[in-house]
N, C-alpha and C positions, 0 to 999 in steps of 0.2 A: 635388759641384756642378760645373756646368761653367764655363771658363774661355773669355773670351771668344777666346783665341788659336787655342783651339781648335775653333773654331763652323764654319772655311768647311770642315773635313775632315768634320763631324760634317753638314753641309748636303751633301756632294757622298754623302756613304753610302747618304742614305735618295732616291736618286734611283734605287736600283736596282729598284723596282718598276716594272715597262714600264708602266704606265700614267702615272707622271711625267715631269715633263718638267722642272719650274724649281720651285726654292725660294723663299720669301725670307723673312728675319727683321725681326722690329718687334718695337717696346716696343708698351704697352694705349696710348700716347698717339700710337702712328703713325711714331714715331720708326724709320727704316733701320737696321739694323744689319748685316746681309751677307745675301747670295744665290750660290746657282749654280746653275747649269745642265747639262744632258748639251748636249755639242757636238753631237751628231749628230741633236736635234730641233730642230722650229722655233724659233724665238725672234722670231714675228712680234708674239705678246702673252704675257706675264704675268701669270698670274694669281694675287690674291693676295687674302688677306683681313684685315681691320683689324678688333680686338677681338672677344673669347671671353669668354660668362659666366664669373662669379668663380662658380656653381652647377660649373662644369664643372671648370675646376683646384683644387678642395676634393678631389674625389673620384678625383683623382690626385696630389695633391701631395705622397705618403707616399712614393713609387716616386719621385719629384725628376723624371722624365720621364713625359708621357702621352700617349697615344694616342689620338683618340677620331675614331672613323669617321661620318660626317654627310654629309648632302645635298651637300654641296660641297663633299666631298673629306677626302680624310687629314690629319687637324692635329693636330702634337705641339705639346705645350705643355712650356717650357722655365725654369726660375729660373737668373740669369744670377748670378754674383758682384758683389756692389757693394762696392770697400772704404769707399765713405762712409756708408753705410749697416749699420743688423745685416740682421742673417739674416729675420729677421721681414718685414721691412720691404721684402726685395727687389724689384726691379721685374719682373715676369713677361714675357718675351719668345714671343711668338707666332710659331709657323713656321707656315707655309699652304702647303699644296701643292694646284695645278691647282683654286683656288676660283673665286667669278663672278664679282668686280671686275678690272677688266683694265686694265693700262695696257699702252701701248708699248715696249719692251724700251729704246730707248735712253734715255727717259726714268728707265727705274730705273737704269740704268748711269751716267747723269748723277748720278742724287742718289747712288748708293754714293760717287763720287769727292768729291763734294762732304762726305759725311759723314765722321767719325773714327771706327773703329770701339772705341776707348778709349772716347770722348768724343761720342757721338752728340749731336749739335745737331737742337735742336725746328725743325721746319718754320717755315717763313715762315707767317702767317695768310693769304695771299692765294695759295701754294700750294696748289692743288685733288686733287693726287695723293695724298695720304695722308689727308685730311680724311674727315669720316662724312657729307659731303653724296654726293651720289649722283654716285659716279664712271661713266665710262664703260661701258657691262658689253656684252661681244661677247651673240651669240644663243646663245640656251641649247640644247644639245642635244636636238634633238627627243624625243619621249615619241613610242616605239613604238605603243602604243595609242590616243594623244592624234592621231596625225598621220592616223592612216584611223579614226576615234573614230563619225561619221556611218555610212562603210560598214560600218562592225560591226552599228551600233544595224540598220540596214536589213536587211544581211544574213540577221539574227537573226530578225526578223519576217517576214520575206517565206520565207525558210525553212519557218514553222510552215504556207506552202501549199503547199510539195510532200511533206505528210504524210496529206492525208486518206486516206478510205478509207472504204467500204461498212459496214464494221463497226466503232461510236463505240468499243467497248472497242479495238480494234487502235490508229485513231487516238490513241486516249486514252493508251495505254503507246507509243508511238511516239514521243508529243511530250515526254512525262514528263520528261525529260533535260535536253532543251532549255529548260524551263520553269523550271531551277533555276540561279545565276549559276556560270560555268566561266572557263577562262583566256582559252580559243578561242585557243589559240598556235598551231595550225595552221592555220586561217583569216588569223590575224594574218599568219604568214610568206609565204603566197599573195599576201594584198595587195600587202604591201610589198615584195618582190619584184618585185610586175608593174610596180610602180609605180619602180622601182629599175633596171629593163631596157625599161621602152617606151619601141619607137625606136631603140634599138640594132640589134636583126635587121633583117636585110636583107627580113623579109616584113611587117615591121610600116605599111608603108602599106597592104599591103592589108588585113589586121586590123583598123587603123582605118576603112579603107573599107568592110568588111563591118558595123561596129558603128553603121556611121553611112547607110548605104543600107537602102532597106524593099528586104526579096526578097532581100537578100544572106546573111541567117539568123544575122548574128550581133548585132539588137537585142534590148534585155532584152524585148521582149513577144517576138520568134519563139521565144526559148528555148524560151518554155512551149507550143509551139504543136506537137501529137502528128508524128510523120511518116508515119504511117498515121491512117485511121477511129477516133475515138474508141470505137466498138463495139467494133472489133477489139479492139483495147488493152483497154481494161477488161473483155470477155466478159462482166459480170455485173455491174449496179450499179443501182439501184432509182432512179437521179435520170438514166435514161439511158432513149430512145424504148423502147415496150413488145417488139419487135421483139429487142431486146437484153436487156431488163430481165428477160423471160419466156422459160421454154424450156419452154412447153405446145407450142407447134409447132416445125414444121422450119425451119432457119433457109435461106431462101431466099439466091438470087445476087443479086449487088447490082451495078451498075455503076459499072466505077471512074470516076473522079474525073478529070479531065482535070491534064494531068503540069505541074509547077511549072517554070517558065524563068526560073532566076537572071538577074538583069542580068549583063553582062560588067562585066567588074575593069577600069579606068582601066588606058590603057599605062603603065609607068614603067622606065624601064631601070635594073638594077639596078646597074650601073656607077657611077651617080649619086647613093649611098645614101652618107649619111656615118654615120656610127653618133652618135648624141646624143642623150641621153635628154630624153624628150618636158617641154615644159614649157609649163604646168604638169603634174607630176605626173600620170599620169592613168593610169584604170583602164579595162576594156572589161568588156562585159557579160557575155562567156564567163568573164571570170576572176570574176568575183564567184560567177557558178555556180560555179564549178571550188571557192570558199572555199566553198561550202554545200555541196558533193558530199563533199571532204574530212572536214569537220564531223560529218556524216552518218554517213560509214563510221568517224569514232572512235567516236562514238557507239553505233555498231552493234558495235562491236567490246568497249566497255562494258557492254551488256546480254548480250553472249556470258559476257565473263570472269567477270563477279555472278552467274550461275549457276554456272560454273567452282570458283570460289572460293568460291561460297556468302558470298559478304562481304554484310553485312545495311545498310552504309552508303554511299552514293554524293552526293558533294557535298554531307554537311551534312546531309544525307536520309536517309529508307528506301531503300536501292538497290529496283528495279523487282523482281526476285525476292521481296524481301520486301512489296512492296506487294502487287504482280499474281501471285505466280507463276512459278515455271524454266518453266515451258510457255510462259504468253504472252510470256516474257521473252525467249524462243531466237526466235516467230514474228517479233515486233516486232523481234529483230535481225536475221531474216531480209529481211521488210517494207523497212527501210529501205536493204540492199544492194540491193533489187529496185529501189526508187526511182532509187537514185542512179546505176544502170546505165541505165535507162531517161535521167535528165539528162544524162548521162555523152556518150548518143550524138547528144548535139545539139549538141557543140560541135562538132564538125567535124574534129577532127584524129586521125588513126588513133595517133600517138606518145602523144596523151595517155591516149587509152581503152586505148593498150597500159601506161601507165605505172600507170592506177590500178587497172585488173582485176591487175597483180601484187601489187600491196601489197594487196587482199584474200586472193589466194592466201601473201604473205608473211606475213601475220596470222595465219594456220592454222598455217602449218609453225614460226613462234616459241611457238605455242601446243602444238604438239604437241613442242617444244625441252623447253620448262617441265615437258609430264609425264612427258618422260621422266628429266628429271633426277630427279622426286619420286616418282613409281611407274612404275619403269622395269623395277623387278623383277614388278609386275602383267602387266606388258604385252608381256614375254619381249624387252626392248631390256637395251640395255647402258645403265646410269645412268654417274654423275659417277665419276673416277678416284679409288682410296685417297689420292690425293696430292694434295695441293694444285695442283700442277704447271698447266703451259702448258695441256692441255688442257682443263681444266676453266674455264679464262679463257677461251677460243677459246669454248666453249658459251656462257658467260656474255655473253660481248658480242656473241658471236654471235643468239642468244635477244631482248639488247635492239635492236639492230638491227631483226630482224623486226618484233618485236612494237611499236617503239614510233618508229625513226628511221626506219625505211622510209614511212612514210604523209608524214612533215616533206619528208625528201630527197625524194620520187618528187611529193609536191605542189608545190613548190615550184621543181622541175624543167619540172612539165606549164605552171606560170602563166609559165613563160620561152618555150614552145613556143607557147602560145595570144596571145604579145604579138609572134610575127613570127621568134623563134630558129632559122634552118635549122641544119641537119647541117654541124659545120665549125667551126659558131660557136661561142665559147668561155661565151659567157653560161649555159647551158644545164648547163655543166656546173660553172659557179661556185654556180648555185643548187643542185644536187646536191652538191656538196661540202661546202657551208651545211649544208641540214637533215642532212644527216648526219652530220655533229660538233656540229651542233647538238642532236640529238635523242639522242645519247646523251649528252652534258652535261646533258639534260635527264631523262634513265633516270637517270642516275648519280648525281642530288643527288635525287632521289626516294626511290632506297635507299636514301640518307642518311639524308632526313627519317622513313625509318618505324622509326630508330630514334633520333630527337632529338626528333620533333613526336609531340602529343597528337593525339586521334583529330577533338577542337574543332579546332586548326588545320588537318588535313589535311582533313576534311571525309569521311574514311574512318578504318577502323580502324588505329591504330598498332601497330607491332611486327606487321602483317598477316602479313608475307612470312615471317618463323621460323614464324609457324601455320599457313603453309603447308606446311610443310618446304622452303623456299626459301632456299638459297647465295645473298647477294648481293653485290655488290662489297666492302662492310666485313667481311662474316666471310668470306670468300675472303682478304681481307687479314689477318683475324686469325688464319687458321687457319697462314699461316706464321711469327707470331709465339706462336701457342697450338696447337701439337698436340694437344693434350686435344680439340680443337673436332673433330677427324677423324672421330671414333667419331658424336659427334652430330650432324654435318650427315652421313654415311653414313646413320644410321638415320632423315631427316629431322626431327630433332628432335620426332621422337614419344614420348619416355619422359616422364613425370611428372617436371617442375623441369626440362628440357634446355632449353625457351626462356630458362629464365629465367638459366638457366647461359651458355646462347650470348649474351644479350645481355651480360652481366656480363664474356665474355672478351672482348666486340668493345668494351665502354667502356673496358677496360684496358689495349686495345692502341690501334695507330695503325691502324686500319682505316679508321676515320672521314674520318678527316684526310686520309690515302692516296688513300682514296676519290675526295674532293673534288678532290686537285691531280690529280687522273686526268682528272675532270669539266673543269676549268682545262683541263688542258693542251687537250682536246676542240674547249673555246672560244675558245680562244685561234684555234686552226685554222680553225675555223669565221668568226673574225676577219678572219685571215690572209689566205683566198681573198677576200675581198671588192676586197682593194687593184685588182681587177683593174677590178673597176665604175667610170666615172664619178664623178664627186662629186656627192652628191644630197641632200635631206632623207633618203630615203628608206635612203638606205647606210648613212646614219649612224644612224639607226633602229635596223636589222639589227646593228649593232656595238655600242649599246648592250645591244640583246638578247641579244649574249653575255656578260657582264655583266651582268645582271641571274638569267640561267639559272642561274650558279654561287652567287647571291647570292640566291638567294631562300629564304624559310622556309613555304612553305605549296604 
């Protein structure tokens, strides 16, 4: 049991998780009994919470301390010593860290002094600070999803029109993807990002000037509007003049089109730019392309890997190979690179079209990382090293990079360039520091999941990656607590029983675990750069989002 003398050491202990900041102790009836704080965060509010089901300390009260992780935060539940009292009978004391009811810090420093921590005295009835009427509660941290919830839904639809095409089967496997519910976190980090840095660049008046003038090319109807002849562009399409639709004759000279004269940009001296982000919040219509273009190339980079891997599951579904076909699975992800190069060149900045024609090119060379790791000896390359060692990490997170943080970082980068970011400015490179600790915090608890999650939660096959013959973060971790693991990821876990042997050595080590504070620390960083932003809805978004990446199960 514990002793109450020893309560404020045992409250200053568990303030070591960085995400805490203040404790404070009660009885079920509201009753103070001590607090403390790290000096070195705020202490503008308090957050605390008053009463825990008696369902919740049954199912810990054997271990005399519990734990229990919830919507509002980490709360150990405590049995305090009563000498008036037996043991039975004790009165259960509630610690709450960082929950939603909030008072003012001097106010709870006033009632500790006023309380005995021997002899805790019941509140006055006409004190409102501990009572179960509805105390004061600060703003609840935004919901990532919740806060651009609209631009998503839109997003989402207006998308399914930059997929048609001459032929309804191409269409048809095209859309297929998008027709089934996904995370869309790289859409999501585009938003909220643009929405996190507009107004800060020093070219973001004219951005909004371009998004808000006809002729300037950057309203959401010019996007869609060809920069050549429709003819031209499509060569071939049966809902297009016969002249185009037909090639029984020669295609005659056509006379061009008299040349477009943008309006001129408003003077504005840039001297007189203060950096502040736009409020309210706001999005321009390049970047919402820029979130469908993104979208797009995961997408397409999806129906590539389903033939790849031959995986027969995609979101809960038949993946598009096993519906349609590897043929029309490679064209459709061909198809949709073609689109999104084509939207690509209407946003108008040469940084961005240079940022996401590499992370197409990045997506090859992570894929061609993965085969050589697994038929490296087909392909007369050098696979993974005998040893666990340095290099075989450097491939590995090298690999996830490509394949999976490059599209996050290099998107998320272009929505800071399309909101006004020049060469210089530091915004630009805050959002690249983001999706790039970001998105391998999001590779890395993926690993994880394919070997904790069912094939139901993941919405794909679980334990996929050993049936690939695929090293991932947990059995690279395991294989330097299980040597044995050496032989079998050399021979990609192609013998009869090695998956089942690899998973068996990676649950009995700390691979898992490893894994994860790897993924953490990722996030943490990814955190980290942010301090540089403004304070916004939209910051604080991105910062729950590192948190939630390491905490998610599906």
């Amino acid at each position: 049991m514990l002793n109450l003398a020893n309560l404020r050491t045992l409250l200053s202990r568990v303030l070591a998780p960085p995400s805490l900041h203040t404790v404070a102790l009660f009885t079920p009836e509201g009753e103070l009994v001590c607090y403390a704080s790290d000096p070195s965060k705020t202490k503008d509010h308090v957050r605390v919470l008053v009463g825990l089901s008696t369902e919740t300390w049954q199912e810990t009260r054997e271990q005399h301390v519990g734990r229990v992780d919830s919507e509002l935060g980490h709360l150990l539940v405590l049995p305090i010593e009563s000498p008036k009292k037996e043991d039975d009978d004790e009165p259960l004391m509630l610690l709450a860290l960082n929950s939603e009811a909030s008072v003012p810090w001097e106010q709870l420093e006033a009632k500790q002094k006023k309380a005995s921590p021997a002899q805790p005295q019941a509140p006055p009835t006409s004190d409102t600070f501990l009572t179960t009427s509805s105390p004061a509660k600060p703003p609840a941290r935004p919901d990532p999803y919740a806060l651009v919830a609209p631009q998503l839904k839109e997003l989402r639809e207006t998308l399914l029109n930059l997929l048609g095409s001459s032929h309804p089967s191409l269409t048809e496997i095209a859309k297929y993807y998008f027709l089934h519910p996904s995370k869309q976190l790289r859409p999501l980090l585009v938003l909220l990002f643009s929405q996190a840095t507009n107004g800060l660049g020093s070219g973001w008046y004219l951005k909004q000037w371009a998004a808000e003038c006809e002729g300037a090319g950057g309203r959401a109807e010019e996007l869609d509007w060809p920069l050549t002849r429709a003819d031209v562009l499509n060569d071939w399409n049966p809902s297009m003049p016969d002249h185009t639709a037909s090639f029984q004759a020669s295609f005659s000279l056509r006379s061009p089109r008299a040349p477009h004269k943008p309006p001129l940009p408003p003077p504005f001296p840039p001297a007189l730019h203060a950096p502040t982000v736009a409020a309210p919040l706001a999005l321009l219509p390049t970047q919402v392309r820029l979130a469908q273009i993104v979208e797009m190339i995961h997408v397409a980079s999806l129906l590539h890997d389903d033939v790849i891997d031959k995986s027969p599951l995609r979101r809960g579904a038949a993946s598009a190979p096993a519906a349609f076909g590897n043929k029309l699975s490679v064209l459709a992800g061909d198809f949709l690179l073609g689109r999104t190069s084509a939207a690509l060149s209407r946003l108008g900045e040469n940084e961005v079209v240079e940022l996401i024609a590499s992370v197409i090119a990045n997506l090859v060379e992570g894929e061609i990382l993965q085969l050589k790791s697994v038929h490296a000896d087909e392909l007369g390359l050098a696979g993974l090293s005998p040893n666990v060692g340095q290099e075989n990490w450097n491939i590995y997170l090298q690999k996830t990079y490509l394949k999976t943080a490059s599209l996050m970082a290099k998107g998320a980068r272009a929505a800071v360039v399309l909101g006004g970011c020049k060469e210089g400015e530091v915004w630009k490179e805050v959002a690249y520091a983001y999706g790039r600790n970001l998105g391998i915090a999001f590779q890395l608890v993926d690993d994880i999941l394919d070997y904790e999650a069912g094939d139901a939660t993941l919405g794909k096959p679980g334990g996929a990656d050993l049936q690939l013959g695929l090293a991932t973060g947990p059995a690279l971790f395991a294989w330097e607590e299980h040597p044995e693991l050496g032989p079998l990821i050399k021979r990609k876990f192609g013998q009869p029983g090695d998956v089942e042997l690899a998973r068996d050595l990676v649950r009995r080590s700390s691979g898992v675990e490893r894994t994860r504070d790897l993924a953490r620390a990722h996030a943490d960083k990814a955190r980290e750069v942010l301090a540089v932003l403004p304070d916004s809805d939209a910051k604080v978004a991105l910062e729950v989002l590192t948190e939630r990446v390491v905490k998610r199960t599906s």
